[in-house]
C-alpha positions as CSV (number, residue, x, y, z in Angstrom):
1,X,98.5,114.7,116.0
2,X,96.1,113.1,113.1
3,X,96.9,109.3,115.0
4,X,96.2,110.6,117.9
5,X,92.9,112.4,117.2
6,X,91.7,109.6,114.9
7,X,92.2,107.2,117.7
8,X,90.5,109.2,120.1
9,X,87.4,109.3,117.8
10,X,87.4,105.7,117.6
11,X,89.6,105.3,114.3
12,X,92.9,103.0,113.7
13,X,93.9,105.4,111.5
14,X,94.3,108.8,109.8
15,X,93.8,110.0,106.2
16,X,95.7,113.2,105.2
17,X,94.6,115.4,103.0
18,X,96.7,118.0,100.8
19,X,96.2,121.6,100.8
20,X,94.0,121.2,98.2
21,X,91.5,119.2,100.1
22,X,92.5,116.1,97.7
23,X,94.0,112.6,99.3
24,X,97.4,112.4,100.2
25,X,98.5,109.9,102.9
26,X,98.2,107.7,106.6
27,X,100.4,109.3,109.6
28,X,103.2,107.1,108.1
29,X,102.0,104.9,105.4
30,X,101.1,105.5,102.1
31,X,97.7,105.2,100.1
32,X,96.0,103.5,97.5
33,X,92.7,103.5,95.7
34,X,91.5,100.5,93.2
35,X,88.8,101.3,91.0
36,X,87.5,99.4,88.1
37,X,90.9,97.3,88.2
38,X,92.8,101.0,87.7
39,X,95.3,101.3,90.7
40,X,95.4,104.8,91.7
41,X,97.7,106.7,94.4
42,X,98.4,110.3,95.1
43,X,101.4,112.2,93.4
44,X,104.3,112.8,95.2
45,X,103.4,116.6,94.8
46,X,100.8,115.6,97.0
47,X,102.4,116.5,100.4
48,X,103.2,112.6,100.8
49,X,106.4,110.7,101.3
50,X,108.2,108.5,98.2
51,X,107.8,105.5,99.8
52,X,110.3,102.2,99.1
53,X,107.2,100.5,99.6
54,X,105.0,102.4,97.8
55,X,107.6,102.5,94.4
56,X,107.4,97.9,95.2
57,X,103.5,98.2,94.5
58,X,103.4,100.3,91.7
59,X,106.0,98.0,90.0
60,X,104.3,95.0,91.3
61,X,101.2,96.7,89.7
62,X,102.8,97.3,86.3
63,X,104.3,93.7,86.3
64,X,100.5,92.0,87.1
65,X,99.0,94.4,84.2
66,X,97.1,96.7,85.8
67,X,97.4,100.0,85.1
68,X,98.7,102.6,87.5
69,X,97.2,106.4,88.3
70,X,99.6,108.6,90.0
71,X,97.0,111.1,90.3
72,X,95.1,114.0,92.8
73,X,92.5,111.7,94.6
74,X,89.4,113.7,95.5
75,X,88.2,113.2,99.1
76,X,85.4,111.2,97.6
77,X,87.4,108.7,96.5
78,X,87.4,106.3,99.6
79,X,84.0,106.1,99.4
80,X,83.5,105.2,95.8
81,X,86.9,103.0,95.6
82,X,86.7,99.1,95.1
83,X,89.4,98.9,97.2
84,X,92.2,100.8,99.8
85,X,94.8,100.2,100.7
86,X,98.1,101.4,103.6
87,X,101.8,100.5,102.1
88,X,104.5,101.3,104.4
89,X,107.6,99.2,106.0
90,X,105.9,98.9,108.8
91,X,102.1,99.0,107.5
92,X,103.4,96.6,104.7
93,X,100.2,96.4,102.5
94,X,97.3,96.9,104.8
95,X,93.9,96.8,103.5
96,X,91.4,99.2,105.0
97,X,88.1,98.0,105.4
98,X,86.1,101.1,106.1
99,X,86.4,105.3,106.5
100,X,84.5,107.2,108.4
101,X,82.6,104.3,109.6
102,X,81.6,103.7,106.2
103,X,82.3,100.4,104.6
104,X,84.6,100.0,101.4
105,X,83.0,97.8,99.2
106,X,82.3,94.3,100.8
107,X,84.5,95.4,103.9
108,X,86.7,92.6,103.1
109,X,90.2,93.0,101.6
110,X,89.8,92.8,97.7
111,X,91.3,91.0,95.1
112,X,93.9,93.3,93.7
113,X,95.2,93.8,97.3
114,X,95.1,90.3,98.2
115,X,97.4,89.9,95.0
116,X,99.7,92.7,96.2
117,X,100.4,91.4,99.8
118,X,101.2,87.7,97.8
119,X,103.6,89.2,95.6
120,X,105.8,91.5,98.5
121,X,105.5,88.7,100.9
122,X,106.5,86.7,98.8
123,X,109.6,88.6,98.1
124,X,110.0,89.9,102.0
125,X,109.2,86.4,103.4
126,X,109.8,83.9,100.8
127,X,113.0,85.4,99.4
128,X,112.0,85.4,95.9
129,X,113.2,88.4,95.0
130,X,113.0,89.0,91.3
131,X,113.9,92.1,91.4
132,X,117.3,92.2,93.0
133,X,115.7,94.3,95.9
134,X,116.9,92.4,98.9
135,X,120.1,93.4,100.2
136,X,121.8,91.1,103.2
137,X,123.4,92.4,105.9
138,X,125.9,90.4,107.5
139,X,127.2,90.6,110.8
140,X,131.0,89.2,110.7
């Protein structure tokens, strides 16, 4: 129901929020504030999902030094954020440019997301896979 009256008021996407009124998720992606280089995301007690993709970032995160807020985001946060942005398997990393019509930041993806979509494609596409996280499937 959120996608569908998000898109009807002229939106790509939906922003849940917990029932404390504080951030929580997309209709199927998880989401993430950067703020003064902090990478921030909602608890998991935060009516969200534990996303595969979600746990990638915040090791990706970690691994490029930044340091990582599993936190309660108040609304306010997407409008004060340097940057947001969607993870999900099919959302992958997905910046998001504005909220309620209201640009975040430059309204261009920024450079801590930029870095994040280089590192997982890099693993997804590339096959570099440091981690040991790809898993084959073979069809015999």
């Amino acid at each position: 129901l959120m996608k569908i009256e998000a898109v009807k008021a002229g939106f790509s996407e939906a922003i849940a929020l917990d029932v404390s009124g504080n951030l929580s998720e997309g209709t199927g992606e998880n989401l993430f504030a950067v703020k003064d280089d902090v990478v921030y995301t909602p608890p998991l007690s935060s009516s969200l999902l534990p996303g595969v993709t979600r746990a990638t970032i915040m090791q990706f995160a970690k691994q490029a030094g930044h340091e990582v807020r599993e936190t309660n985001l108040p609304r306010e946060m997407v409008y004060v954020a340097d940057e947001l942005f969607f993870t999900g398997t099919a959302a992958e990393i997905t910046p998001i440019r504005s909220v309620d019509k209201i640009q975040v930041a430059n309204g261009k993806p920024g450079p801590v997301t930029l870095k994040f979509q280089k590192m997982f494609f890099d693993v997804v596409k590339n096959g570099n896979d440091k981690h040991n996280w790809l898993k084959f499937v073979y069809n015999d």
